[in-house]
N, C-alpha and C positions, 0 to 999 in steps of 0.2 A: 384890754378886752375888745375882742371885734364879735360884732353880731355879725350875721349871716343867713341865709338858705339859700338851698342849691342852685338855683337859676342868678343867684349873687356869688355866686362861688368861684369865680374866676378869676380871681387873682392867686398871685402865686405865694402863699405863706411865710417859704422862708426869705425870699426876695424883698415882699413889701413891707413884713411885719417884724418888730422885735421879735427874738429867738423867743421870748420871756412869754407873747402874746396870749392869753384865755381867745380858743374860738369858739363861739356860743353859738348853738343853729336856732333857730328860731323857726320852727314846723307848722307850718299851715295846714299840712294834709297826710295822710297817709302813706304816699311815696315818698313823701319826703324821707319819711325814717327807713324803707327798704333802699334810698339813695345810700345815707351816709352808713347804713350797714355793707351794701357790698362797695361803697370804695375802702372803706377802713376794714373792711378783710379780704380785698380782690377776690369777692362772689363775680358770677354775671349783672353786667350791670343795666343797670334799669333806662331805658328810653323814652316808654310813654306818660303820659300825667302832669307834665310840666308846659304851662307857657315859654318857656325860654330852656333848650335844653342844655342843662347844666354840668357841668364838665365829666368826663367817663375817666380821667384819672386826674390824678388832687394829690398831688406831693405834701402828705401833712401829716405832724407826729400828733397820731390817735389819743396820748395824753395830753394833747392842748386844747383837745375838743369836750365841749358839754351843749347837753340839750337842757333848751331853756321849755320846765315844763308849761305844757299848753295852757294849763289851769290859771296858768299868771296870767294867760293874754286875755284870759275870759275875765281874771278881777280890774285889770286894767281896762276895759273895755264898760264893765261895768259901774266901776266904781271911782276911776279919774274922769273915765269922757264921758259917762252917763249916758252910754249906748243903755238899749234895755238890750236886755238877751231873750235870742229865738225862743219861742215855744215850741215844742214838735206839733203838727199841724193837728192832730189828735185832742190836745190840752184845749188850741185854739176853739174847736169845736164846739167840748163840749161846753165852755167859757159863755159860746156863742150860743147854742142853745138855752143852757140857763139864765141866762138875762134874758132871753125870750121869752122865757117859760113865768116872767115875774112881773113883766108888763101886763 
């Protein structure tokens, strides 16, 4: 199993990796998933949104890949590293208001 995302994606699969290999992407953002859709169906491919811009063709058999859903990175984040998770600035608010409102 190799993890991945796109601005990691430069290595060459069948080259580096057992034929056998799971590629797992691991999506931080929203281009990430219009990336690995149009290399794995040669759409137009996507340029802007990446720090690091990550490769525009990717010699890889489409059944070796899986997307590691997002929701894991939010439990893992949560719940082994004990990050808290964001509130939307809205929640914070009103949080903030009602404690004020109790003093």
């Amino acid at each position: 199993m190799r993890l991945f995302y796109p601005e990691s994606a430069h290595f060459n699969p069948k080259v580096e990796d057992n034929p056998d290999t799971l590629l797992v992407m691991v999506a931080f953002k929203a281009m990430d998933f219009h990336w690995i859709e149009s290399i794995l169906s040669d759409k137009k491919r996507v340029r802007k949104g990446f720090w690091k811009q990550p490769p525009l063709i990717w010699d890889v058999n489409p059944k070796q890949i899986r997307i590691l859903n997002p929701f894991f990175m939010e439990i893992a984040a949560d719940k082994l590293l004990g990050l808290p998770i964001q509130q939307p600035y809205k929640i914070k608010q009103d949080l903030r208001s009602s404690t004020r409102d109790q003093t």
